[in-house]
C-alpha positions in Angstrom: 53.3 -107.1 133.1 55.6 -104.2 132.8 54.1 -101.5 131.0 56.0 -99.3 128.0 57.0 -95.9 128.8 54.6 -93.5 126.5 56.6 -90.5 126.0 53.6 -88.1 126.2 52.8 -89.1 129.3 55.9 -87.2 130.0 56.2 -83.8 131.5 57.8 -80.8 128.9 61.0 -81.2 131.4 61.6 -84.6 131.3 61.3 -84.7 127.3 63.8 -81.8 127.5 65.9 -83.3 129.3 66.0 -86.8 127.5 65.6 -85.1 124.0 69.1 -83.6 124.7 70.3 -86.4 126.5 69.8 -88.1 123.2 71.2 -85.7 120.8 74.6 -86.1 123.2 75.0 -90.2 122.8 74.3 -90.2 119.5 76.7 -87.4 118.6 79.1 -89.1 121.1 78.9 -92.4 119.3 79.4 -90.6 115.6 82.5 -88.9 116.8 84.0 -92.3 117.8 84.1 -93.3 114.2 87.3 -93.5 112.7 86.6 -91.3 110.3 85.7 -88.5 112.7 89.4 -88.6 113.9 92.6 -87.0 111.9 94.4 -90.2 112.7 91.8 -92.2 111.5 91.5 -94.1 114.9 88.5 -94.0 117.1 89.1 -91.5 120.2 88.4 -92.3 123.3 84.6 -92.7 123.9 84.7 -90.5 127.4 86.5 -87.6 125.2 83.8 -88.0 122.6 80.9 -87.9 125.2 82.5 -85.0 126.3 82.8 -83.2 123.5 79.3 -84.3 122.1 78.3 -82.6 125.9 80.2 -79.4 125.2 78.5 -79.3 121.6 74.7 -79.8 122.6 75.3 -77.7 125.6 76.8 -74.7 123.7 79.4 -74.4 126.2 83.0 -74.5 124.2 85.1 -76.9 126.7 87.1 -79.2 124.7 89.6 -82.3 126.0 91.2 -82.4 122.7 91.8 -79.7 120.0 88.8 -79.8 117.3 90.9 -78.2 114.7 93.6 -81.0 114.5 92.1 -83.6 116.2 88.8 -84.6 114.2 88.5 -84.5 110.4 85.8 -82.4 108.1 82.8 -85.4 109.3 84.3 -84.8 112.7 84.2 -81.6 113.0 80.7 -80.9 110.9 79.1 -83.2 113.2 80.0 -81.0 116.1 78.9 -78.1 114.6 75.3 -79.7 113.8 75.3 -80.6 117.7 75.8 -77.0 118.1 73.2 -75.8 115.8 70.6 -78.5 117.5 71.7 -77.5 120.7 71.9 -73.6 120.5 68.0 -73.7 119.2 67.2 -76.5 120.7 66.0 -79.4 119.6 62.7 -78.9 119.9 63.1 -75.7 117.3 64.6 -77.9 114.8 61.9 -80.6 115.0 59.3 -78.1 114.3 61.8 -76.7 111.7 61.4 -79.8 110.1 57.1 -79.6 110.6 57.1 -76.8 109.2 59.1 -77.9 105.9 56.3 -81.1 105.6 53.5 -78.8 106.5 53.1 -81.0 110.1 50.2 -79.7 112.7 52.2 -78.9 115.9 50.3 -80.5 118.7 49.3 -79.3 121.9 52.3 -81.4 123.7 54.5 -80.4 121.2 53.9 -76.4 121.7 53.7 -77.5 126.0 57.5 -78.9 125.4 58.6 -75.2 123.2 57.1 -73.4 126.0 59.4 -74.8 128.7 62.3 -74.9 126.6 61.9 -70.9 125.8 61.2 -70.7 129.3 57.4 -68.7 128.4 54.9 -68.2 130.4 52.4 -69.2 127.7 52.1 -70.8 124.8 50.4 -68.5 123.1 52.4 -67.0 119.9 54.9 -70.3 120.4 55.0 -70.8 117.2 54.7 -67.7 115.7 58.0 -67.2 117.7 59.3 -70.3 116.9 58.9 -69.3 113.4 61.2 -66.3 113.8 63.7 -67.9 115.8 64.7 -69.9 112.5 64.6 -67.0 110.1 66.5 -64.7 112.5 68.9 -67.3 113.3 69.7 -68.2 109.8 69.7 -64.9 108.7 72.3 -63.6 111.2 74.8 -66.4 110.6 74.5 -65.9 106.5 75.3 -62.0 107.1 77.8 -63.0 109.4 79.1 -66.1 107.6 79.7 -63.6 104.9 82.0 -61.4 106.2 84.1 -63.9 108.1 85.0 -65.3 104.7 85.9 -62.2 102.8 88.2 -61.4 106.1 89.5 -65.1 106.3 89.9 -64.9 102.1 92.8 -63.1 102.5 94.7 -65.4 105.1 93.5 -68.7 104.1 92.1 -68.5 100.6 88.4 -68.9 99.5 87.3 -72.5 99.9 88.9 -73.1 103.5 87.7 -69.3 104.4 84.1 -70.2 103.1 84.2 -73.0 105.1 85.8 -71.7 108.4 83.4 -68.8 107.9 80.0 -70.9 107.9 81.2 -72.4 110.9 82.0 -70.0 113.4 79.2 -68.2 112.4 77.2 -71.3 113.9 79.5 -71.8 116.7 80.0 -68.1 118.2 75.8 -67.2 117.4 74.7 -70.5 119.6 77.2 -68.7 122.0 79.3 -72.2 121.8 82.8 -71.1 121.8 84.3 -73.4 119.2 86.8 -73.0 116.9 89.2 -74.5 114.6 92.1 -72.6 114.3 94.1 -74.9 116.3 97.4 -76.8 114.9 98.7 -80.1 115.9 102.3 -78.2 116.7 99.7 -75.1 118.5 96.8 -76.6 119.8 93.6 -74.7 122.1 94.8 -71.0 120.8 91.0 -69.7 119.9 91.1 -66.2 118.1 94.0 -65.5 119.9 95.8 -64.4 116.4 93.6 -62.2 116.1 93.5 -59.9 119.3 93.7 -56.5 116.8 91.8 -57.3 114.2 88.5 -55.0 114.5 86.7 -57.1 111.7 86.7 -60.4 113.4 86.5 -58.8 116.8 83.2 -56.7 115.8 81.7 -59.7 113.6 82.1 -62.5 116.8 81.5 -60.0 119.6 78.3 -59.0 117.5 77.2 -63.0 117.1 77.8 -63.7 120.7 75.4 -60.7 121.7 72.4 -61.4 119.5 72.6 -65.0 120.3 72.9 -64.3 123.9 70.0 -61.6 124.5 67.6 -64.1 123.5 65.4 -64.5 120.8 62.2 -63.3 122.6 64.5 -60.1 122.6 65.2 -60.0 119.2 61.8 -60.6 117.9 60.9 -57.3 120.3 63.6 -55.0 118.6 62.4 -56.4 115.0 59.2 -55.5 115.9 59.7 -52.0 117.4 58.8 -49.9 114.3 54.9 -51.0 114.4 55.0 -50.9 118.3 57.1 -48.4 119.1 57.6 -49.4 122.4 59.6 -52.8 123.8 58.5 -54.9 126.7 59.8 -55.0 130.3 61.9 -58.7 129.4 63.7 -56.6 126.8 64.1 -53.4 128.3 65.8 -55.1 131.8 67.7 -57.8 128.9 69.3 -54.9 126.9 70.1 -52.6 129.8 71.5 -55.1 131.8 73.4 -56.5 129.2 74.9 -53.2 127.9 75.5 -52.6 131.3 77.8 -55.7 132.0 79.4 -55.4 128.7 80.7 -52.0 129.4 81.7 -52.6 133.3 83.3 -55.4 132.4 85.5 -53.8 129.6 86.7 -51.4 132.0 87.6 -53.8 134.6 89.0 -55.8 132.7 90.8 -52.8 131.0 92.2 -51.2 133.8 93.6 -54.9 135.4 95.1 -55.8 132.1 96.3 -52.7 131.3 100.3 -53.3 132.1 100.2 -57.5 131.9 102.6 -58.3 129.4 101.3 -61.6 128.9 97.6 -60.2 127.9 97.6 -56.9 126.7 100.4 -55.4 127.6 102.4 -55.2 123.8 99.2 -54.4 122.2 98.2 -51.0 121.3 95.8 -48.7 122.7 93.0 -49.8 119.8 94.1 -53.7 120.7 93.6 -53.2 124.2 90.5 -51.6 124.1 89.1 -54.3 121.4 90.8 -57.6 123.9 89.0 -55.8 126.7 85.5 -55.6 125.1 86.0 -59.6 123.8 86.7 -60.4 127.1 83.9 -58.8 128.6 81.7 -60.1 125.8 83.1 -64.1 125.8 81.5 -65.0 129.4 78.4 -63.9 128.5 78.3 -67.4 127.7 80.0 -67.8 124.2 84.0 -68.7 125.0 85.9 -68.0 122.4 89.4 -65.9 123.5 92.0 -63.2 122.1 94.6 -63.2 124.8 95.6 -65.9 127.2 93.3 -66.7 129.7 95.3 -68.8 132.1 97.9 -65.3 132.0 95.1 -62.9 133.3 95.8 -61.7 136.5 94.0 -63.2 139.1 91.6 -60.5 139.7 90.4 -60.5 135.9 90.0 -64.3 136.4 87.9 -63.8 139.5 85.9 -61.4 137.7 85.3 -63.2 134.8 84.0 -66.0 136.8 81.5 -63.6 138.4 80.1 -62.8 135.0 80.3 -66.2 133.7 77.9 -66.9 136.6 75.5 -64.1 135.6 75.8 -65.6 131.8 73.2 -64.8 129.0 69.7 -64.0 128.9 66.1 -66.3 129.3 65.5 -67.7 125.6 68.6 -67.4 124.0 71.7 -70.1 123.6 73.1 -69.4 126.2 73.4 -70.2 129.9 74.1 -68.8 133.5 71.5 -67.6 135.8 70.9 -65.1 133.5 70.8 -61.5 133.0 66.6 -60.8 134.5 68.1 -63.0 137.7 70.6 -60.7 138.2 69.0 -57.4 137.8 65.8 -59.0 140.3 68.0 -60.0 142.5 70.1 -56.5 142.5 66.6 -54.4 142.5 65.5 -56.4 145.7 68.6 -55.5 147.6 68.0 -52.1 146.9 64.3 -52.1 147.7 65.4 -53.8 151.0 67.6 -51.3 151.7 65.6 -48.5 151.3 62.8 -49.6 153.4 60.8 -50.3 150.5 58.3 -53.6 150.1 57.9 -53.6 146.2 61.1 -54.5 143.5 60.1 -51.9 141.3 61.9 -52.1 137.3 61.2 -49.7 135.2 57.7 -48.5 136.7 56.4 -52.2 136.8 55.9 -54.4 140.0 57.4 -57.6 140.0 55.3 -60.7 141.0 56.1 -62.5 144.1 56.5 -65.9 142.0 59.1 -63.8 140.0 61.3 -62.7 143.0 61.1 -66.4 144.3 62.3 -67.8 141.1 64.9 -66.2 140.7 66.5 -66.5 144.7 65.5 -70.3 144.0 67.7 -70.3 140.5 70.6 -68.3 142.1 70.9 -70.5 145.3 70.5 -74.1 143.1 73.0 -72.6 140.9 75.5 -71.4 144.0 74.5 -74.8 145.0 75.8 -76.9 141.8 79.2 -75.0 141.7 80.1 -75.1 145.3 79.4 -79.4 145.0 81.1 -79.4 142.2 84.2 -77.6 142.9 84.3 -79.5 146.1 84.7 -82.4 144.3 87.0 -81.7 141.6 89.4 -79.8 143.9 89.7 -83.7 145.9 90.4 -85.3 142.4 91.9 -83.3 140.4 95.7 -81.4 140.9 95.3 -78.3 140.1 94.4 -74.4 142.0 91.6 -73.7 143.6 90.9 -70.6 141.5 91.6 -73.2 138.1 89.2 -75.0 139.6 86.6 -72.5 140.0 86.9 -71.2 136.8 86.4 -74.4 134.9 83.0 -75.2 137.3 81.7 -71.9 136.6 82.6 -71.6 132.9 80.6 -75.4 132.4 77.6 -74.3 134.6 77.3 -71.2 132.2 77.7 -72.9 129.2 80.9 -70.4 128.1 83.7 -72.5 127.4 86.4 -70.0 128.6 88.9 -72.3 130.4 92.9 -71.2 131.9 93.7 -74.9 130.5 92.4 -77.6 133.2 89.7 -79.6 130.6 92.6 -81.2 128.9 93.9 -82.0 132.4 91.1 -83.5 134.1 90.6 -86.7 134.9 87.9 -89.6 133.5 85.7 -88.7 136.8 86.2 -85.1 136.2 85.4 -85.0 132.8 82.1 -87.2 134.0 81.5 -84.4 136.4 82.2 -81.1 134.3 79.9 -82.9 131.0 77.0 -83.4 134.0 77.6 -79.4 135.0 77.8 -78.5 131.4 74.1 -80.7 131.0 72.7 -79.0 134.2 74.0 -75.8 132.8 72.3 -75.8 129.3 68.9 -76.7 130.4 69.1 -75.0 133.8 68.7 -76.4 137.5 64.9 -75.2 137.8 64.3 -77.8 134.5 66.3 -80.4 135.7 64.7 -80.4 139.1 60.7 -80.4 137.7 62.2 -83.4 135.5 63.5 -85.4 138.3 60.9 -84.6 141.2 58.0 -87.5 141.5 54.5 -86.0 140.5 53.4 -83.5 143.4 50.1 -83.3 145.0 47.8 -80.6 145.7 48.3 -79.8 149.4 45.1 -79.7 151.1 46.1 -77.7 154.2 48.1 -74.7 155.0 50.5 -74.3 158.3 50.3 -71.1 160.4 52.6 -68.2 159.8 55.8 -68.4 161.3 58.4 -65.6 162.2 62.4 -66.0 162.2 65.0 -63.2 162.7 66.9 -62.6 159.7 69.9 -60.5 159.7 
């Protein structure tokens, strides 16, 4: 007799991971309605799957133009997939405890611990708590302001309305938008490359969403405190850091591209090079033309792509505490030293092997895939690359393959895009059979390295 699969004998991974596998085919199935589509027939159910994909994972990729392809049900049920996915589902479930006064079990705070990636669950849902009230709270300021900006260009309903929702889409770091036309489809913010309002207000969503919300409840608790933790202080350095760099590469490549930044003015380059810089940190929205950066900007933007966001926040990549562990170490190495010291704190052995095991299953993941997309689909290398890495990191930046690819490359970029969002680390605790506790150790061993 076959026995039914109890869900709580389930490990926190594998609920993640069918949770949002869940979300996806039900949004999938709702945006093949006919009434999700402008021409009132059903799209294709592979385009729908992959959109549903994008929207869960926060990544931004689309096949088709949201704007003029899917109506106002279409279009609100992607940004609800967005919502669910950038706080994850767990967070809205409790969300939803919380408004019937519900008990949140011990499973239940097991799950929110792995999907904020904590080492505890103590204070899970004191931080779940503020997770909702800061994240609603940023997109109503935000919200706000789009729409008296947008008031002036599209009038108050349709600003109100396109103000709400990017305020969802670019917080969740999803990359969505909907200014697309049927006669100019896929053309992001690109209108408004000069425009400090709408620059500040996105670039400032994209930040606070991707610096986490363990972050943000460290900064709103400063005053009483007065000091932050190490996880914030390596977040916000490293962040500020990239931002910054990144500007002024991109800056100095772009400077004299005529097909970027080139015919804008000194204040409109500066701003396109700080969006740039600020998109891959996992968000993907765009003010010039991607696929017309030079190929060094493209290159570099894949490199921070890679990097992406930081732990706990809605975005993805390897993150921001990978990077800067796996930059101390080199350093440490090289000067003959044995501990990876951050900011007069010792890092745990565990730590340092985390993070080499994140960066090398994530090298992993995008070599495959770009392997495999470069055999089926017709396009450059670099294309390729790009489109791998932006899916991996959840950004949604793209120099125009998505629409290209083919029904097995749109299988493979929605699986990246999955593996992406909840991380390889997550997905491989999910899939690995229940380990046992090893009852013998091997001797030592010595290899020459280098």
């Amino acid at each position: 007799m076959i026995k039914k699969m109890n869900i709580w004998r389930l490990t926190p991974p594998q609920i993640l991971v069918l949770g949002f596998a869940a979300i996806i085919f039900l949004g999938a199935g709702l945006l093949t309605l006919p009434f999700a589509s402008a021409t009132g027939h059903s799209i294709a159910f592979i385009d729908a799957l992959f959109t549903a994909t994008s929207a869960t994972c926060v990544t931004g990729l689309v096949v088709v133009d949201t704007g003029s392809t899917y109506t106002m049900f279409g279009q609100i049920v992607i940004v609800s997939l967005i919502q669910i996915g950038g706080l994850g589902f767990m967070t809205m479930s409790t969300l939803i405890a919380f408004a019937f006064r519900k008990k949140i079990t011990l499973k239940e705070r097991l799950v929110l611990q792995e999907a904020f990636n904590q080492g505890s669950m103590e204070g899970i849902v004191r931080l779940i708590r503020k997770v909702i009230i800061y994240s609603l709270s940023i997109e109503a300021i935000a919200a706000v302001i789009l729409t008296i900006r947008w008031t002036f260009d599209l009038g108050f309903p349709k600003a109100l309305y396109f103000g709400i929702w990017h305020a969802i889409s670019m917080f969740n770091n999803a990359g969505f938008d909907l200014f697309g036309t049927v006669d100019a489809p896929f053309v992001s913010f690109t209108a408004y490359a000069d425009d400090f309002v709408v620059n500040f207000v996105v670039m400032a969503l994209i930040v606070l969403g991707g610096i986490g919300f363990i972050v943000m409840s460290d900064l709103m608790d400063y005053k009483t405190k007065k000091k932050l933790s190490l996880h914030s202080k390596v977040v916000l350095s490293m962040t500020g850091f990239l931002i910054v760099f990144g500007a002024l590469v991109i800056f100095i490549f772009e400077f004299t591209n005529n097909r970027t930044m080139g015919s804008l003015d000194m204040g409109g380059k500066v701003l396109a090079s700080f969006f740039q810089s600020v998109a891959p940190r996992t968000a993907g929205p765009n003010t010039v033309d991607i696929g017309a950066l030079r190929q060094a900007s493209q290159f570099f933007i894949v490199i921070l792509m890679f990097i992406g966001a930081s732990p706990g926040s809605t975005g993805g990549g390897i993150k921001t505490t990978t990077f800067m562990i796996l930059i101390s170490a080199i350093v440490t190495m090289i000067r003959g030293k044995e501990d990876i010291v951050i900011f007069r704190y010792r890092l745990a052995k565990d730590r340092i092997l985390k993070a080499i095991t994140l960066t090398m299953m994530a090298l992993f993941l995008v070599i495959i895939v770009t392997m495999l997309l470069s055999t089926t689909e017709d396009s450059q290398f670099l294309k390729i690359l790009f489109e791998v890495t932006s899916a991996f990191g959840t950004v949604g930046l793209t120099m125009g393959l998505t629409p290209e690819l083919t029904t097995f490359g749109k299988i493979l970029i929605s699986l990246t895009m999955f593996a992406g969002r909840l991380g390889p680390i997550t997905l491989a605790y999910a899939l690995q059979p229940k380990q046992e506790k090893e009852l013998y150790r091997y001797p030592e061993g010595k290899i020459t390295i280098g």
